[in-house]
Structure formats: C-alpha cells, structure tokens
N, C-alpha and C positions, 0 to 999 in steps of 0.2 A: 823631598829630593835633597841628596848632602850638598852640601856646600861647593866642593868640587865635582858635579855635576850640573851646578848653575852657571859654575863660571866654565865649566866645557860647551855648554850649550850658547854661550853667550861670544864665547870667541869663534866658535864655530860660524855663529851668523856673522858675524866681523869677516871671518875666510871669505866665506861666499858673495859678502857684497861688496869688500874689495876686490877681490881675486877673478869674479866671473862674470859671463854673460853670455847669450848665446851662441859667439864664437869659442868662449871662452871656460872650458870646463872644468872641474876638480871631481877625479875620481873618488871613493872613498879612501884606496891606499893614499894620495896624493895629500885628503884632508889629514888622514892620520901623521904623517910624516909634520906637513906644517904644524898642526897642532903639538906634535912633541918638541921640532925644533925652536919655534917662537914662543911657545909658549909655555913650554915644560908640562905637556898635558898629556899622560899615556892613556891610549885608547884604541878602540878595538874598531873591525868595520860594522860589526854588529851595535857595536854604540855610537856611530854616525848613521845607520839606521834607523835608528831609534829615534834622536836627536833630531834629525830633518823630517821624521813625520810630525815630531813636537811643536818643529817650528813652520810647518804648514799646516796646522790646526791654529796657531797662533796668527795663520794671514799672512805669511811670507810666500812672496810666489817664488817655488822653488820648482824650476824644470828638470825632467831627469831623461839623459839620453840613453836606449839599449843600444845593444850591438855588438858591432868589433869597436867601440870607441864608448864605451860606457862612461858614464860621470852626470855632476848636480851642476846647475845654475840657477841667477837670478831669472826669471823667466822675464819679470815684468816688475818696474819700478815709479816710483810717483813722478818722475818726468824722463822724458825719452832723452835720448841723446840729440837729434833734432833743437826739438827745447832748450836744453841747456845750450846750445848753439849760438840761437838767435838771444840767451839771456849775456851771453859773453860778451857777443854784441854789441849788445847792447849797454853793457860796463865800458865795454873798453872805448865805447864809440861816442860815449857821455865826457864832452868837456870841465863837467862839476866834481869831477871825480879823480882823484889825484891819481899818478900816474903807482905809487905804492898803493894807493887803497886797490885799485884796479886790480894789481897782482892779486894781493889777501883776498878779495869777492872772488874772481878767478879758479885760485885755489880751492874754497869753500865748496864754488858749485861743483870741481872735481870728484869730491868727495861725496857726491850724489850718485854716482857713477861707478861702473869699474875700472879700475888703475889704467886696462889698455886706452880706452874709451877716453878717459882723462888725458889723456895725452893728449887728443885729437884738440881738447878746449884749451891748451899750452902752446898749443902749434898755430893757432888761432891770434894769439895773443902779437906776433912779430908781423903780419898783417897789414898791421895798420899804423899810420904815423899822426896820427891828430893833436894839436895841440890841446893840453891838459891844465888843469887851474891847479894852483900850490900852495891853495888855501886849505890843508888840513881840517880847519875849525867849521871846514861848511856840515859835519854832520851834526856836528853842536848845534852848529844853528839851528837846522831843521826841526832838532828833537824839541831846542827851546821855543821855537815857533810852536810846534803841534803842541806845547806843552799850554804855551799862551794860550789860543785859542782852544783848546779844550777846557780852562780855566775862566775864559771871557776875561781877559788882564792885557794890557797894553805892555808894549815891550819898548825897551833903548837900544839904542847902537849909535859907533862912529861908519861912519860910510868911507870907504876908501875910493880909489883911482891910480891910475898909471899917471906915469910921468915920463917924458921923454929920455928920461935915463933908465927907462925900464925897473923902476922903483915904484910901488905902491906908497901912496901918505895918505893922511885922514883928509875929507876934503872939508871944507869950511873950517877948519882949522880946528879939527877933533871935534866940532860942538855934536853935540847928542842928537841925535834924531827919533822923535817919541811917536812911535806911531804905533796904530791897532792895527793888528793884526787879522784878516778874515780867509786868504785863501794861499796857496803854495800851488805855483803852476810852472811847468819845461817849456818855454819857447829858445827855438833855435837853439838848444843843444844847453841850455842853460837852465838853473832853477831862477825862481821868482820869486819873491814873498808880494803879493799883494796886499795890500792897506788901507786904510785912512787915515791922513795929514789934517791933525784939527785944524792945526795954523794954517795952511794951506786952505782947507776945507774940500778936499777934495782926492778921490780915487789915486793912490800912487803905487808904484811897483819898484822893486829894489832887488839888485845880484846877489842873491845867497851868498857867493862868492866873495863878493867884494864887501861884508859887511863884517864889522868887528866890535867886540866886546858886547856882544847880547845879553842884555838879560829881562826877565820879567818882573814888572814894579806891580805896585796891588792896584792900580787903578782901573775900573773899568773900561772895555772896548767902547769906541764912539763910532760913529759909521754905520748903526745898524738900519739907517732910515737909505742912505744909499746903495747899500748891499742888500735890500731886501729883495730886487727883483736884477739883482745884476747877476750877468751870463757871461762866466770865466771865458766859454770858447769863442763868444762873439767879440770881448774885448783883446784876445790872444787876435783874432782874424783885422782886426781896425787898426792895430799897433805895430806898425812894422819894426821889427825888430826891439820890440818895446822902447823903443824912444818916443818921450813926450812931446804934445802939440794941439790942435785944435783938432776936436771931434767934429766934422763936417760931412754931410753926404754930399758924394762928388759922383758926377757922371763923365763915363768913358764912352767912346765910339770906337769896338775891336771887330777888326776882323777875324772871321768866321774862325781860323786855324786856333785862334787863340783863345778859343773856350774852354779847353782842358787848363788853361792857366788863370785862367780865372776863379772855374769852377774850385780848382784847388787851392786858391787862395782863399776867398770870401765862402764855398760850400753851395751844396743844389738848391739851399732853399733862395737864393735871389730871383728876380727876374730877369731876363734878358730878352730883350725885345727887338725883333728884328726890321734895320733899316733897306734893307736891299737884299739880295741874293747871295752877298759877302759878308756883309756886317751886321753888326748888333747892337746896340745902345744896352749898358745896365748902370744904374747909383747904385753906389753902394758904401756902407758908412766906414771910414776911415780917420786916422787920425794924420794930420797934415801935416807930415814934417822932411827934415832932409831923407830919410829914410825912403818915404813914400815917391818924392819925385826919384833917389834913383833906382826905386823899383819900374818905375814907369818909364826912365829911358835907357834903363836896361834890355828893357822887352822891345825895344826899336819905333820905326813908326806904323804897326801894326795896330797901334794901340796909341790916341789921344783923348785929351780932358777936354771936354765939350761945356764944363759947369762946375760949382759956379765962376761967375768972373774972376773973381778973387782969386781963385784958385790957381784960374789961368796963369793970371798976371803973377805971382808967387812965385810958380812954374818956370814961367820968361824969364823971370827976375834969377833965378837960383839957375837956369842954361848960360845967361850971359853975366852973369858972374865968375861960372866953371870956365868960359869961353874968354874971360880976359885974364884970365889966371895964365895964356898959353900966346896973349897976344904978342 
C-alpha cells in the first residue's frame, strides 16, 4: 500500500469517529469532500469503498445505512455514551480533582465519542457546583504513593491544613512525616493514603490533598504484621469521616425505619437483633470520635447508644458541651 493510501485510510477512520454515529452519518460524497478539504486528500467513492471494507476487517464497527438516506457510521464503540455519562460524573463530582483538571479528563472522554455526542458530556459539566481541592500536585502524589508501594519504600511529606484565613500551612511546623505506605482508598468524596506511623505504631490515614513535598526514601515498609489481615472496607465503615479515635464496639437500640441507614452505613453482614415489634438492637465496630456522635444525632431520637458506659457518657458530655455553647 503507498504511502498516501495509509494516511487516507487513516484519516478516514479519524472522519467516522469524530464525525458519526447512529444519528449521525457520512455519506461517501460527504467523506470525500471532508477528506479533500481537511485534509488535502483526493479521492474517489470507490476508494472510500474500499477503504471502510479495510477497516472492518481491521474490527472497526462500521454501520452502513441504504435507502433514500444512504451513508457509514460508527456502529459500536468501546463505551457507550450512557458510560461516559456516569464517568463525567463522576470527574466532575470528585472533590480531589481540581476544577482545570476536571475540564482536561472531560474533554479526553469526549473524544471517545462523536463530536455531537460530546457535547452532551460539556453540557454536563455547568450542572453541578461542588466544591473542588486546588491542590494540583494530588496526582503526584498518587503516582508517588503507588510508586512507593509497588517498591515496598516508605515515603516523606509535610502535611498541610486550613487556617481561618482560608490559607493552607504545613502543620507541626513543616516537620516530615515518615510513614509506610500500604493502601489508597475514596471516602467521602476524598482520596486517602493509608499507612503506618512507626512512631505512632499504629494504623494512620492522611488527604491526598492536603499532603506536600512527597517523596520516596530507600527505606523499607514497616506495618506489614498490621496490615496482614486488615480490611480497607471495614475500616472506611468504622471511621466516620476518617477522623481519628478509639476503635470501640458500641451498641445501638434503632428503630425499625431506620434499617436501611444502618445497613448502609456498617453493610448486611452485621447483625441485628430484634427487641420488640419496632426496634432492634445491633454492635457494631466503630471509631469514637466527634464525627461519630454527630452522626448519631443527626439521625434524631430513632436511634440511641445503649453501650458501652463510656460511651454513653462521651455522648452526654459532647450534647452538653454543644448545649452550653448556646446557653
């Protein structure tokens, strides 16, 4: 095949899967014209013929309509337009993801699509108004994380925070934080790096987001005797909001309505055992902290902590604290 016949063959696929789709046709006159004007490619209908039976021997699903409206399309492509839908979404609808990067991913999946089509994922985009993180360097992060751990090497960072001037600084006063690295999990709209804190000695998790100057040092991961049998989804389900606290099983006394909110919180494999006709008793492991109680009187008095004592009392103590804040 000559040279320009590769590269007609090749712009041609370029027409059809920019240009079409099953609303959306190209007759052969229609390809020949764009092929001449974009492209400075003269060419016949008999060699777009040719050309699209070449490239559905190649596995391009190319659909052809007869009739009084004759012309070629994409028939079928590696994700529907549906899909890219919920992946836009899903971009746009992620807090980790800056409000430029959002655009650029956006754009990218357009171009999976037909130009009309792509519009639809554009249109998508003014939607929604969620706030976005303006940490650029979180995909560094990421990469240097999975780089860590694919390595077994412990990594540095300074850890950042707000400040009531709406200013980020390093907390602890830039000092380093060395920890190993073992898993990358999304709660609540956020990434996570999960770890272990030698100093500490114990299980930690940190904002992607708010983390800065990563890198990875040659020292080996430590952690591996805690993380042997630890279960990412059950510690996401224990940590409200990943703020840290005391891992404690605590039991609830909810009534009945309020089983879909449990279930969705903690998952079907708990138990819940029923006290009466209304209610239901379940423990369930969580970590105890301000988070947790106001998850708990968010949901109203459907739902009380029956265990243990401490718990209780925590509970009282963090009500009539919020309560004399208004005294």
């Amino acid at each position: 095949m000559a040279e320009n016949e590769k590269l007609t063959i090749l712009h041609l696929m370029d027409l059809l899967l920019d240009r079409t789709d099953h609303d959306h046709i190209m007759t052969a006159d229609m390809i020949c014209t764009a092929l001449e004007k974009e492209y400075d490619v003269v060419c016949s209908r008999k060699t777009v013929y040719r050309d699209i039976a070449r490239l559905k021997e190649y596995g391009l699903k190319i659909g052809q309509l007869r009739g009084s409206t004759p012309g070629y399309y994409i028939e079928k492509r590696p994700f529907e337009l549906a899909e890219l839908k919920l992946l836009v979404d899903a971009v746009q609808s992620s807090k980790f993801i800056t409000e430029q990067k959002s655009r650029e991913l956006i754009k990218k999946l357009g171009k999976l699509t037909s130009q009309e089509n792509s519009k639809q994922l554009q249109r998508q985009v003014y939607i929604y108004n969620r706030p976005k993180t303006i940490n650029d360097a979180i995909y560094q992060n990421v990469d240097t994380i999975h780089d860590a751990i694919r390595e077994n090497r412990q990594v540095t960072f300074r850890y950042l925070e707000w400040t009531m001037k709406k200013e980020l600084r390093q907390r602890h006063e830039g000092r380093l934080y060395h920890i190993s690295p073992w898993s990358l999990t999304w709660d609540d709209e956020n990434y996570y790096l999960v770890g272990y804190d030698q100093e500490a000695e114990k299980i930690k998790h940190y904002r992607v987001d708010k983390i800065q100057d990563i890198s990875v040092t040659h020292d080996k991961r430590l952690g591996r005797e805690q993380f042997r049998d630890f279960d990412l989804a059950a510690y996401a389900k224990k940590t409200f909001g990943m703020y840290g606290g005391e891992d404690t099983r605590v039991t609830l006394l909810c009534e009945e309505q309020l089983a879909g909110v449990i279930i969705d919180r903690f998952g079907k494999d708990i138990m819940m055992i029923p006290k009466d006709e209304h209610t239901f008793s379940v423990t369930v492991l969580v970590t105890v902290s301000p988070q947790f109680f106001g998850w708990i009187t968010g949901i109203g008095t459907g739902i009380r902590i029956t265990g243990p004592e401490h718990v209780k009392a925590a509970y009282k103590a963090h009500l009539q604290n919020v309560e004399g804040m208004y005294a």
